[in-house]
LOBAPA-884921 format. One record per residue (C-alpha): x, y, z; residue number from 1; residue in one letter. Coordinates in pm, 1 decimal, always signed. Example, Ala and Ser with C-alpha at 12.3 -4.5 7.8 and 13.67 -1.06 7.14 Angstrom:
# residues 2
[site [+1230.0,-450.0,+780.0],1,'a']
[site [+1367.0,-106.0,+714.0],2,'s']
# end
This chain:
# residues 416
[site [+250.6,+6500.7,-3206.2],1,'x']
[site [+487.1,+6558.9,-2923.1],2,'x']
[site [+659.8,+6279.5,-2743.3],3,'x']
[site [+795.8,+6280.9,-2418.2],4,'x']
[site [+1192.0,+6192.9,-2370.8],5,'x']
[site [+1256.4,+6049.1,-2024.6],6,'x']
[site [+1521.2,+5890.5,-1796.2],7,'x']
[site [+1556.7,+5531.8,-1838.2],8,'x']
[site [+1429.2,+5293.4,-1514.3],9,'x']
[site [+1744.5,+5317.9,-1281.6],10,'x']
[site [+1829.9,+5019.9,-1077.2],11,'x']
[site [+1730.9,+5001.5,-660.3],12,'x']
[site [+2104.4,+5091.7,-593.6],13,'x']
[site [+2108.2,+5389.4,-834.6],14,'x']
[site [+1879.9,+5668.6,-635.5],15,'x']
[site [+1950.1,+5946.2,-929.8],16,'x']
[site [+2175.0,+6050.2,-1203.7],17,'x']
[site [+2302.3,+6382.6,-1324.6],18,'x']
[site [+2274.1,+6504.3,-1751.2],19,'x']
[site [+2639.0,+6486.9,-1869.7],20,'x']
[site [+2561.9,+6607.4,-2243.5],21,'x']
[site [+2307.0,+6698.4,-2460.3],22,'x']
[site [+2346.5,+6569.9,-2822.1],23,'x']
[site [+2105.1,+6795.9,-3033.6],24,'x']
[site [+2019.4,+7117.0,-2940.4],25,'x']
[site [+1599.2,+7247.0,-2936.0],26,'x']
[site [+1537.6,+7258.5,-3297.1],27,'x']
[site [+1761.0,+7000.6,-3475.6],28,'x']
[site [+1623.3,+6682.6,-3666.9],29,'x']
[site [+1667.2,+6385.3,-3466.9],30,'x']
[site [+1622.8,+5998.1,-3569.5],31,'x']
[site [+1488.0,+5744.5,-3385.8],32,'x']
[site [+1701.2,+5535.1,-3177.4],33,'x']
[site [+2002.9,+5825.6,-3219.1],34,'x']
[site [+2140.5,+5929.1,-2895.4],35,'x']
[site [+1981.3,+6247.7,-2726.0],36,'x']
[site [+2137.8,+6283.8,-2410.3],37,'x']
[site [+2393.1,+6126.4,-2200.6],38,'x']
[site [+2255.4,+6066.9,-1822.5],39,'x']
[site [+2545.1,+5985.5,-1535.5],40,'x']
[site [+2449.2,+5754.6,-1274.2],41,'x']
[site [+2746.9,+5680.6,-990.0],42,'x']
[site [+2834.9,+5344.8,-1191.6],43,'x']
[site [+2785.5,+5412.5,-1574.7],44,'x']
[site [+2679.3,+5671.7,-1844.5],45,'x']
[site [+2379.2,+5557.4,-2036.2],46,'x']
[site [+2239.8,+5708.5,-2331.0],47,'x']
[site [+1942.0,+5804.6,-2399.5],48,'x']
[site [+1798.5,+5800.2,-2736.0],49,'x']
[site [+1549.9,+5919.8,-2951.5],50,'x']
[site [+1214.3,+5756.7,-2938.1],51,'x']
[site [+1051.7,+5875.1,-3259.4],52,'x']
[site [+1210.9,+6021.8,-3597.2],53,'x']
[site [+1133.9,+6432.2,-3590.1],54,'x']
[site [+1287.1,+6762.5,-3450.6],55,'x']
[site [+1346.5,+6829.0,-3101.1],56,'x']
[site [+1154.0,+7015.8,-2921.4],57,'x']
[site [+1266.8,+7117.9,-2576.3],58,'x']
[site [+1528.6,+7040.8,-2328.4],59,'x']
[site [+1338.0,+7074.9,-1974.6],60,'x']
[site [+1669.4,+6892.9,-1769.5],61,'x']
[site [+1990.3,+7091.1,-1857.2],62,'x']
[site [+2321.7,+6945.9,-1859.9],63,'x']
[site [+2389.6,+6932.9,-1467.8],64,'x']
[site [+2058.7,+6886.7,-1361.7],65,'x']
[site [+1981.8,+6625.8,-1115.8],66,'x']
[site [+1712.4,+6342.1,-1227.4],67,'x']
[site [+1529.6,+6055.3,-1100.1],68,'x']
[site [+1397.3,+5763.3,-1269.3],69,'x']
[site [+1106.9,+5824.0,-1528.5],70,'x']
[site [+1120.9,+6230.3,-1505.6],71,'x']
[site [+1059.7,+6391.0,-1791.0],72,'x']
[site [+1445.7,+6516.0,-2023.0],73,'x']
[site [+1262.1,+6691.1,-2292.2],74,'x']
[site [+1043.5,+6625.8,-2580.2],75,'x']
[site [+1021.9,+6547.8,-2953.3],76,'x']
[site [+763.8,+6647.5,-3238.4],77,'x']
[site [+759.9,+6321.3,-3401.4],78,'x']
[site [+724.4,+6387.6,-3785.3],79,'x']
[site [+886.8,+6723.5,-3802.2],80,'x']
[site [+1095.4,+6920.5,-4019.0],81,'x']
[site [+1398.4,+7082.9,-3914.2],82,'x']
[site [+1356.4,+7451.5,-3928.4],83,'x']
[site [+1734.2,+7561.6,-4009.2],84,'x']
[site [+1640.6,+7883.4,-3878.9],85,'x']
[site [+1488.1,+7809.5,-3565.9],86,'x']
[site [+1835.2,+7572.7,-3512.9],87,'x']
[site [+2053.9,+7863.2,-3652.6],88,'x']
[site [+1881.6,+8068.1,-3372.7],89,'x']
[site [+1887.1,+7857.3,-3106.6],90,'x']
[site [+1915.8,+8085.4,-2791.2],91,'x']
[site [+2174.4,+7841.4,-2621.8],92,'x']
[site [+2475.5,+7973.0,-2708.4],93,'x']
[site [+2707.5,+7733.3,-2502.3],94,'x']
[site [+2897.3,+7460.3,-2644.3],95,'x']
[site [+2774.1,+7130.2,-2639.3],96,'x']
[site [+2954.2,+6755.2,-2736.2],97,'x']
[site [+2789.7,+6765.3,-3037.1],98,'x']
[site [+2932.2,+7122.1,-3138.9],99,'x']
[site [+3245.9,+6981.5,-3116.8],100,'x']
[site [+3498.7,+6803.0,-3345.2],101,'x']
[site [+3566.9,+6492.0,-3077.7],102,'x']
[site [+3771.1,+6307.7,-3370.2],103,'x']
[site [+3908.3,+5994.0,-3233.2],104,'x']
[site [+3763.6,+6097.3,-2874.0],105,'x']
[site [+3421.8,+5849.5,-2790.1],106,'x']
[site [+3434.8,+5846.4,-2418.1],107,'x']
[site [+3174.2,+6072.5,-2290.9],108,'x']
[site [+3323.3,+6208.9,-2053.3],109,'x']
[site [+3594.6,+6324.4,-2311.7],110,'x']
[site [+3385.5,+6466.8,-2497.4],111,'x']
[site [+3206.7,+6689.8,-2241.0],112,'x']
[site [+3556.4,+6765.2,-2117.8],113,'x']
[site [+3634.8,+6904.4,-2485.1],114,'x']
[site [+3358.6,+7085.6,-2512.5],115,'x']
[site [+3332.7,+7263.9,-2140.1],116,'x']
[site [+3647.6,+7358.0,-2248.0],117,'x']
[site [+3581.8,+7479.9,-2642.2],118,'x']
[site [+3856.9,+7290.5,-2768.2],119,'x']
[site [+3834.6,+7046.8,-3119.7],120,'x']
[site [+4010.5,+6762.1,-3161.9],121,'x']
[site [+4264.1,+6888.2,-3410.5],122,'x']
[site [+4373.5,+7056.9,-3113.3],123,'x']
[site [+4457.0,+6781.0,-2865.3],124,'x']
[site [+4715.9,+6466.6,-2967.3],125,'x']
[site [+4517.6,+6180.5,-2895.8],126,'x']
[site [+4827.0,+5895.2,-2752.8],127,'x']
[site [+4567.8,+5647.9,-2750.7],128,'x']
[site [+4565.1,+5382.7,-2954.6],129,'x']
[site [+4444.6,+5472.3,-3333.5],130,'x']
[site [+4491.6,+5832.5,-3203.4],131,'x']
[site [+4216.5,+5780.4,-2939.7],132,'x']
[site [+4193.6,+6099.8,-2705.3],133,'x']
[site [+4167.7,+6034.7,-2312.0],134,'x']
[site [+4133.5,+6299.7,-2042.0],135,'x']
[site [+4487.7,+6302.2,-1934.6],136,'x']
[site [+4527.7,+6413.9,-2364.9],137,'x']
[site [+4238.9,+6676.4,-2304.4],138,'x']
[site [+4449.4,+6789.1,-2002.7],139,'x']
[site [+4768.8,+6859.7,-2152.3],140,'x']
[site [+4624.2,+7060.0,-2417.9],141,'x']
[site [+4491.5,+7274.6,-2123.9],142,'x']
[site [+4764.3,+7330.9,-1966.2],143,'x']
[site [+4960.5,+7365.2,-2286.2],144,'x']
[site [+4713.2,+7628.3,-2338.7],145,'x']
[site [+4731.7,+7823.3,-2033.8],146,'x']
[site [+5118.6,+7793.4,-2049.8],147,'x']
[site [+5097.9,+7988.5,-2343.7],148,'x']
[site [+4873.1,+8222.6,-2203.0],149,'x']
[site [+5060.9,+8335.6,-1953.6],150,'x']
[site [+5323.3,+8434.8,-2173.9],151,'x']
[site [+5154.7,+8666.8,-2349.4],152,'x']
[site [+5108.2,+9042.1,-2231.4],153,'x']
[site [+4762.9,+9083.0,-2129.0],154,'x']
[site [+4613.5,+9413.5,-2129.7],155,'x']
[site [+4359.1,+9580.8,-1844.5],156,'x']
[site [+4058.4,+9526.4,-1898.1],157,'x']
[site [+3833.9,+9785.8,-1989.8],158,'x']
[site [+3574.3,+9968.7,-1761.3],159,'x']
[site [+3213.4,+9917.5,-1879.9],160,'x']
[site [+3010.7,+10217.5,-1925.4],161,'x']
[site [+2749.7,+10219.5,-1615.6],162,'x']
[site [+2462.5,+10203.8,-1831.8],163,'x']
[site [+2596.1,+9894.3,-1981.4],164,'x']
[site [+2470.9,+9574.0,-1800.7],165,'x']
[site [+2643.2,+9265.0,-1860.4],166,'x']
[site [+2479.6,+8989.5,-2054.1],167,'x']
[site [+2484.6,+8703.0,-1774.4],168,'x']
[site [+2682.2,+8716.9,-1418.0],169,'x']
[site [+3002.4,+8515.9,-1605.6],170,'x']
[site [+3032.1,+8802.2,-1834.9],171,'x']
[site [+3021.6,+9022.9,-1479.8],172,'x']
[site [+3299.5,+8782.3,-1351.3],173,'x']
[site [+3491.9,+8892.7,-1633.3],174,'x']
[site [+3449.1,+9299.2,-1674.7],175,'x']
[site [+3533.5,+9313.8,-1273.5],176,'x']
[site [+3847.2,+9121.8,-1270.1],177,'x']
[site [+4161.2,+9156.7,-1514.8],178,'x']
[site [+4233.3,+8781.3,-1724.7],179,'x']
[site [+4565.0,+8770.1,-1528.9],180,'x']
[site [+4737.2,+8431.0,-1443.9],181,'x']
[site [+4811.6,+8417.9,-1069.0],182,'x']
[site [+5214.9,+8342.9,-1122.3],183,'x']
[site [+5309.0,+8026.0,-1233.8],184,'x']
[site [+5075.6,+7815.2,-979.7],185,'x']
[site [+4743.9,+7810.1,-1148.3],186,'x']
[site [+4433.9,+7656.3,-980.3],187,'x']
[site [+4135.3,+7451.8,-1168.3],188,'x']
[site [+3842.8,+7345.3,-940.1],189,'x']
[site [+3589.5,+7109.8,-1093.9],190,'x']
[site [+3330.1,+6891.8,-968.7],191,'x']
[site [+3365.5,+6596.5,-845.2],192,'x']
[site [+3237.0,+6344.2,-1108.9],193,'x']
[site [+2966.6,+6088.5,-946.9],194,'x']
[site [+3168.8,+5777.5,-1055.2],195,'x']
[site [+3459.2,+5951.8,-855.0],196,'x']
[site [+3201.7,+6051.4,-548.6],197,'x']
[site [+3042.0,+5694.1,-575.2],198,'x']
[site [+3406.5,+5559.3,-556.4],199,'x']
[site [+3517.3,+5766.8,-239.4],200,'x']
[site [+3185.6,+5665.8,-60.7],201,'x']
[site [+3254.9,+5284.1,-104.1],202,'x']
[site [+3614.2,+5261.7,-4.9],203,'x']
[site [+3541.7,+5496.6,+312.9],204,'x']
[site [+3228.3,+5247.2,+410.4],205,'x']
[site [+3479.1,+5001.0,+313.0],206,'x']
[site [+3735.9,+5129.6,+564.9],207,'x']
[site [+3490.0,+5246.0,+824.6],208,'x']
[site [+3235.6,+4933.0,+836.0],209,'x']
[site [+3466.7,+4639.3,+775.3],210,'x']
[site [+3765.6,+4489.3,+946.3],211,'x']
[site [+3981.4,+4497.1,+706.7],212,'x']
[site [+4314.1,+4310.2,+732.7],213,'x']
[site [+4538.9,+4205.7,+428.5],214,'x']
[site [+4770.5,+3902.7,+415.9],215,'x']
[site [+5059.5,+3866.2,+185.6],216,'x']
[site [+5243.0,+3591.8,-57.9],217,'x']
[site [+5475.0,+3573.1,-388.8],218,'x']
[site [+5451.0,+3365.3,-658.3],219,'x']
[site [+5653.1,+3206.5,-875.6],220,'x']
[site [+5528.0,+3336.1,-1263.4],221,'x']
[site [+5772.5,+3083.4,-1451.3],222,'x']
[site [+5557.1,+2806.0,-1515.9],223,'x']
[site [+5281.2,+2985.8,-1642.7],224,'x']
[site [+5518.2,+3199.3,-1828.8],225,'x']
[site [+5675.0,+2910.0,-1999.8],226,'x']
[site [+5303.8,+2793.9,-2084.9],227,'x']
[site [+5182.4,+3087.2,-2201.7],228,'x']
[site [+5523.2,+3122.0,-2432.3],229,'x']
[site [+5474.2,+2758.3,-2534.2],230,'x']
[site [+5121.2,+2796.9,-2629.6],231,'x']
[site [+5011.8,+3178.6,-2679.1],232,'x']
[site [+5017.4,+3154.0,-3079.0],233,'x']
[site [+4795.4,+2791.7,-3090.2],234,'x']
[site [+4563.8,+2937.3,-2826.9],235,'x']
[site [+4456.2,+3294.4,-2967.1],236,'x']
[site [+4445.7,+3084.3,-3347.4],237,'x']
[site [+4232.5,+2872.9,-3172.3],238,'x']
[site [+4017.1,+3056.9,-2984.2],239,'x']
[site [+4073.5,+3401.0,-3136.7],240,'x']
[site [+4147.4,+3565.7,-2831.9],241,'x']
[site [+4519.2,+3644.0,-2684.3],242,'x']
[site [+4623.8,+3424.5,-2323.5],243,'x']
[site [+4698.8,+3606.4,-2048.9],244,'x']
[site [+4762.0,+3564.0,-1739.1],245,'x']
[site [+4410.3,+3726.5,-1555.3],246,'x']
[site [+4204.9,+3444.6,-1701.8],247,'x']
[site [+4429.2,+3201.6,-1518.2],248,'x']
[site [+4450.5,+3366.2,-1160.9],249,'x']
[site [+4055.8,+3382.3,-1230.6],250,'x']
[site [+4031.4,+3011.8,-1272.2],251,'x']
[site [+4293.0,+2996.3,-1007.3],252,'x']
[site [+4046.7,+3179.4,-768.3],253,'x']
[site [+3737.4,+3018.8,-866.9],254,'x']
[site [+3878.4,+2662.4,-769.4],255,'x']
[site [+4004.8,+2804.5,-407.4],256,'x']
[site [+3630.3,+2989.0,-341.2],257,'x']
[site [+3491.2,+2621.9,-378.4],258,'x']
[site [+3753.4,+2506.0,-114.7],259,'x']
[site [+3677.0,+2793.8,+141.6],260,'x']
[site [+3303.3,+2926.1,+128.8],261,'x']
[site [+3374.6,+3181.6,+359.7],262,'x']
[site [+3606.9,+3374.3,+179.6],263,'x']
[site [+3331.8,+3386.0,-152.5],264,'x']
[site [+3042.9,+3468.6,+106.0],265,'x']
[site [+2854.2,+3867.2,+267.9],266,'x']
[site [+2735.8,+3965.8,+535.6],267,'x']
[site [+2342.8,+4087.0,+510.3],268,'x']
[site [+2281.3,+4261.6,+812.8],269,'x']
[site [+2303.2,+3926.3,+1108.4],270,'x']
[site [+2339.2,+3681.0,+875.5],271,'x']
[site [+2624.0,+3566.4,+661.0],272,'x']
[site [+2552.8,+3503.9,+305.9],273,'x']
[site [+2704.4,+3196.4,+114.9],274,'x']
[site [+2753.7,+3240.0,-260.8],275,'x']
[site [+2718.9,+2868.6,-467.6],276,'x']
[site [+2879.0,+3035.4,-763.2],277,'x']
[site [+3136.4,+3275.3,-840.2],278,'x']
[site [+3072.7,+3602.3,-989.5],279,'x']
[site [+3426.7,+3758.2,-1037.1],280,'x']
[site [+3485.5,+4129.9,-1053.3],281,'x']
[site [+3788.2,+4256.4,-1247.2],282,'x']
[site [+3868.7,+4587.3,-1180.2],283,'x']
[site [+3945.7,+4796.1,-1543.8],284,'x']
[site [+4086.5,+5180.6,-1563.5],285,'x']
[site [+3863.1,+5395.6,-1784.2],286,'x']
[site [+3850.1,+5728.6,-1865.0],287,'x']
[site [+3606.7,+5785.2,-1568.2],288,'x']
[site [+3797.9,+5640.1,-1314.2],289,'x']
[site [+3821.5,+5249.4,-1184.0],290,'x']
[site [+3528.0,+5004.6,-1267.8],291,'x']
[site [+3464.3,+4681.1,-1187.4],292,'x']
[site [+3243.3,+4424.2,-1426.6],293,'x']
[site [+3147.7,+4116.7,-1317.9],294,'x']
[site [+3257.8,+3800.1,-1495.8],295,'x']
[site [+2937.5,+3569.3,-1405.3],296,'x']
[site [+2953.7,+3199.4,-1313.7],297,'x']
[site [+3331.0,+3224.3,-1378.2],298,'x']
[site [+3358.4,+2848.3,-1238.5],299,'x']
[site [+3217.2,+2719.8,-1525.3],300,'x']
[site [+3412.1,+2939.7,-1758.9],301,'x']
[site [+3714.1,+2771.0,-2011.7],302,'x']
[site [+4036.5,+3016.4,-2062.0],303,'x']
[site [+3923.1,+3157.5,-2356.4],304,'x']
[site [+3557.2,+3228.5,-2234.5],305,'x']
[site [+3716.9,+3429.4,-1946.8],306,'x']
[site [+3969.3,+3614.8,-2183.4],307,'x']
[site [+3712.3,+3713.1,-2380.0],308,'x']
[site [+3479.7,+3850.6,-2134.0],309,'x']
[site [+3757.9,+4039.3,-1997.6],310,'x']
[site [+3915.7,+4220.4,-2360.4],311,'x']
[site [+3489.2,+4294.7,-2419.3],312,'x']
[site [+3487.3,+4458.3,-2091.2],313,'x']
[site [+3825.3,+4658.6,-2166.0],314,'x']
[site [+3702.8,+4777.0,-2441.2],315,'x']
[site [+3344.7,+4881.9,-2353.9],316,'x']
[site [+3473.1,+5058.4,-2038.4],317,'x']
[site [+3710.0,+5283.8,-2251.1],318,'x']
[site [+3416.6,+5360.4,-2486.3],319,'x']
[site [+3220.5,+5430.2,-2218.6],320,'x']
[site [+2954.5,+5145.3,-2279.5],321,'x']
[site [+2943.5,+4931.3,-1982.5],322,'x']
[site [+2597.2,+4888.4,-1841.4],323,'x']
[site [+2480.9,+4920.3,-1536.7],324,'x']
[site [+2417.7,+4511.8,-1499.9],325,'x']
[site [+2763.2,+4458.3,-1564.9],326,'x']
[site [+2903.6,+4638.0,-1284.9],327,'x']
[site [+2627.9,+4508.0,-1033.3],328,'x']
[site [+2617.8,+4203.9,-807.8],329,'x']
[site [+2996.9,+3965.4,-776.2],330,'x']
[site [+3116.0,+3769.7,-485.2],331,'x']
[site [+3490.7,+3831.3,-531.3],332,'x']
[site [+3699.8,+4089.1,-665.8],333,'x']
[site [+4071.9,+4061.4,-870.3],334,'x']
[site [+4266.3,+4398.4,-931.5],335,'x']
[site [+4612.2,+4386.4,-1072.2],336,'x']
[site [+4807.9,+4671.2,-1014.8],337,'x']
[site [+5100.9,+4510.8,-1165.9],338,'x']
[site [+4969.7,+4717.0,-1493.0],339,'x']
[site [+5082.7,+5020.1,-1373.0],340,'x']
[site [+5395.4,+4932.2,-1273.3],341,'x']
[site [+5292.4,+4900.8,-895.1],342,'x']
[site [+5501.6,+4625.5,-689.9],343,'x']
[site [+5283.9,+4593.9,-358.2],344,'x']
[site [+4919.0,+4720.7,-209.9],345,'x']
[site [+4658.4,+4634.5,-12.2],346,'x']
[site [+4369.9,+4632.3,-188.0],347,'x']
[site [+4047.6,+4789.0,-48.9],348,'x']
[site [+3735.1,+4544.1,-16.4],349,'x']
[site [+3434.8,+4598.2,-228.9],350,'x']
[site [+3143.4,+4562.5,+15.9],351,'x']
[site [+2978.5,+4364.6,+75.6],352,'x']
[site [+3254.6,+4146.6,-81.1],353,'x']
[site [+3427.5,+3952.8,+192.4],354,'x']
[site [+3784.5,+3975.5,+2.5],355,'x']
[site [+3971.6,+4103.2,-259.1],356,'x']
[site [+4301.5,+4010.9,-429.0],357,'x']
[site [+4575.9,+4191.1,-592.8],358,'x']
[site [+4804.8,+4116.8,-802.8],359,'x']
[site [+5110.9,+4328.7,-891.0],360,'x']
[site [+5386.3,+4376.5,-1097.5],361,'x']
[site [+5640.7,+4071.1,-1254.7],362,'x']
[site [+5998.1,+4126.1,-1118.2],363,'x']
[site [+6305.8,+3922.7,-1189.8],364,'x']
[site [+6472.4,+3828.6,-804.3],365,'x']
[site [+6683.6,+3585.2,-656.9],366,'x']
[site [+6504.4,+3309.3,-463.2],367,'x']
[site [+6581.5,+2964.0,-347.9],368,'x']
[site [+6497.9,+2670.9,-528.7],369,'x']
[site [+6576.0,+2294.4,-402.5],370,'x']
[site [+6893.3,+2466.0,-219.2],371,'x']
[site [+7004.1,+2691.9,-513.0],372,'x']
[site [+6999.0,+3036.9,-580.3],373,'x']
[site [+6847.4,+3126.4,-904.5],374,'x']
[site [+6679.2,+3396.7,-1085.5],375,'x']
[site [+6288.8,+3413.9,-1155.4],376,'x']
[site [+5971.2,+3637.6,-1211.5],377,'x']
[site [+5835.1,+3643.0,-927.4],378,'x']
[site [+5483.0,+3810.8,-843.0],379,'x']
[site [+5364.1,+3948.8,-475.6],380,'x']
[site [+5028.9,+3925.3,-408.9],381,'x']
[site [+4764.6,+4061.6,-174.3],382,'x']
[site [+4447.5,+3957.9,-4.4],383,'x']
[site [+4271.1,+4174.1,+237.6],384,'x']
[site [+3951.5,+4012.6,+365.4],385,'x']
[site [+3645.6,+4138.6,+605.8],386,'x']
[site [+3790.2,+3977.7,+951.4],387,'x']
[site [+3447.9,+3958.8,+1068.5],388,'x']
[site [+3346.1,+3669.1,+805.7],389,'x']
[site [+3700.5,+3494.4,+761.1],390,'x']
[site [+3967.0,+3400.5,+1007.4],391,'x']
[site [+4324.9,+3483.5,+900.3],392,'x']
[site [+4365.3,+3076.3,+883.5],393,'x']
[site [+4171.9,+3071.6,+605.5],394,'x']
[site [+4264.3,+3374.1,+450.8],395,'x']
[site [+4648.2,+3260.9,+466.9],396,'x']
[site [+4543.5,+2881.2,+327.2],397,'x']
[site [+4334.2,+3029.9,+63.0],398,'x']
[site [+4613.6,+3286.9,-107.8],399,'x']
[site [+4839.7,+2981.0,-57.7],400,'x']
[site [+4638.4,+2769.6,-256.5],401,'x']
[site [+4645.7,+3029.2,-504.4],402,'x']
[site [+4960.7,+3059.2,-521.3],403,'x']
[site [+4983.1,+2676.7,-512.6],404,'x']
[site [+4758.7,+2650.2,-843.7],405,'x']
[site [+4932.5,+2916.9,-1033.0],406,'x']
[site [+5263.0,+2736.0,-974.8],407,'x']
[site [+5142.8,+2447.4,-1103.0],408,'x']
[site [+4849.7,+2504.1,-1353.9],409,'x']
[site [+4838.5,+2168.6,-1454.3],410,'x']
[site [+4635.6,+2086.8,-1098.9],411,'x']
[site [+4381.4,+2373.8,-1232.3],412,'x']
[site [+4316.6,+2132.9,-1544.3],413,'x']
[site [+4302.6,+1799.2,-1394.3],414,'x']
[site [+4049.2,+1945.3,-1090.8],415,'x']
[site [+4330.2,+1857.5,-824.9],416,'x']
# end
């Protein structure tokens, strides 16, 4: 009995999504609820995976292809046997993921890096932690490679005999021009991934269909320092989860949205939405570029719930395992730069978010306290906002009041 494999119900936002990877190739025993096939939308990779226990059957979407919402991937003979001879014999001869020795590599995106390129993970050093393998690892080993390449003598390469046809137009490539490296300034074109387009799109409508503006303040990291140094080891026995210092610019944030709507509210078309809760997006690196989950009713949230959400979030973005909920929907937007070492922006709005902030990196400087000079960490931060929903009044007021509560966090406890 054959049963159809197809691509999972994409949301309204998501029109298509492209096949990253095949798992199995046509042929090869497959369990249910094993993945199949990885399928990239603009926002997240999701996995497809087997519906029944039996051998696969046929691939009808290759890896590249294109796909909509409920079109048919492939199919599966539910019951089968493997046939090691019909998988031995497989006609695709190019390497998949699943060919390949990934190792401590489990972002997808790594992994159909790795294999596009033939290499196995004893090849790469993974500087991740636990010897994890990123794209910037896969990358150096490239380049390694091709360094080494280009050191060696390469000889011409040989004319094919006219009655010889090549086996496919790559192969052609190949007999008609000599495997020479152009000099020592090599060239690598590859697609643009969709996360990557998706991201370019958003912050050109964001720069094209808002006006933007960004407004500027410092604060003063010492007393939540000294908390967090007074309390760090109590807290993450408590609550099993390290304190840092998003979860409190989040709470920080949450109590100035309440205090000025306008900066928590979207515009829909002619009218101006007003959000009664606050879904807070905090913007992670992965593998595949920037993301940014949503952290829903954070008003209502303790510390340690929003820490948590935030180290899950970390984690499933590297692993490539955010869903496509997670990323949708939020009324406000936190980035911190500061992680990279970066001491000023201006953060780009996330439409049809009214405002963003940024925060950036800690730096020891002299500033004026009560008459005296003295030294402290001090933190510059960033709001741009959408001009056409919130006056720079309130946009100056409500980084001040963040900078207010994070100064003195004891006001973010007692509600003041």
């Amino acid at each position: 009995m054959s049963t159809e494999i197809k691509v999972p119900v994409l949301p309204e936002s998501v029109a298509d999504a492209t096949i990253l990877a095949w798992q199995k190739k046509p042929g090869e025993a497959v369990k249910r609820d094993e993945v199949l096939v990885e399928v990239e939308t603009d926002k997240v990779v999701l996995e497809v995976p087997a519906p029944v226990d039996g051998v696969l059957a046929s691939i009808v979407a290759d890896e590249g292809a294109v796909v909509t919402a409920d079109e048919l991937l492939g199919t599966v003979n539910e019951g089968a046997v493997a046939d090691g001879a019909v998988a031995a014999n497989s006609p695709s001869s190019e390497p998949s993921a699943s060919d390949v020795d990934t190792g401590g590599a489990t972002s997808p995106a790594v992994r159909q890096m790795m294999a596009e390129n033939n290499l196995q993970a004893s090849d790469i050093q993974g500087t991740g932690k636990s010897g994890r393998i990123s794209k910037s690892d896969v990358q150096a080993a490239l380049d390694a490679k091709g360094a080494g390449s280009a050191n060696q003598a390469v000889a011409p390469a040989p004319t094919a005999a006219p009655a010889a046809a090549p086996a496919s137009a790559a192969t052609a490539v190949a007999a008609s021009k000599p495997a020479v490296m152009e000099g020592d300034r090599p060239e690598r074109r590859v697609p643009m991934t969709r996360l990557r387009a998706r991201i370019a799109e958003r912050l050109l409508e964001a720069s094209q269909s808002t006006a933007m503006l960004t407004t500027f303040n410092e604060v003063d990291m010492y007393p939540i320092k000294t908390l967090r140094s007074q309390f760090k080891d109590q807290f993450e026995k408590t609550h099993n989860v390290r304190l840092g210092f998003m979860s409190i610019f989040v709470k920080a944030a949450t109590e100035a949205l309440k205090r000025f709507p306008d900066i928590n509210a979207s515009i829909d078309g002619s009218d101006v939405v007003y959000h009664g809760y606050c879904d807070v997006g905090i913007a992670v690196s992965s593998d595949r570029g920037l993301v940014v989950p949503v952290i829903r009713d954070a008003e209502h949230l303790s510390l340690a719930g929003i820490e948590g959400q935030i180290n899950e979030y970390a984690t499933r973005a590297k692993e490539g395992k955010l869903g496509i909920d997670d990323l949708t929907g939020g009324t406000f937007t936190i980035t911190n730069g500061g992680v990279f070492g970066s001491l000023m922006s201006t953060p780009i709005l996330n439409p049809p978010q009214s405002a963003i902030l940024g925060m950036h990196a800690i730096q020891d400087r002299p500033v004026a306290i009560n008459g005296e000079v003295v030294i402290r960490p001090m933190m510059y931060l960033a709001l741009s906002y959408d001009h056409r929903i919130v006056d720079g009044q309130g946009a100056v007021t409500f980084l001040k009041t963040i900078k207010e509560l994070v100064e003195e966090p004891a006001k973010i406890l007692l509600d003041i």
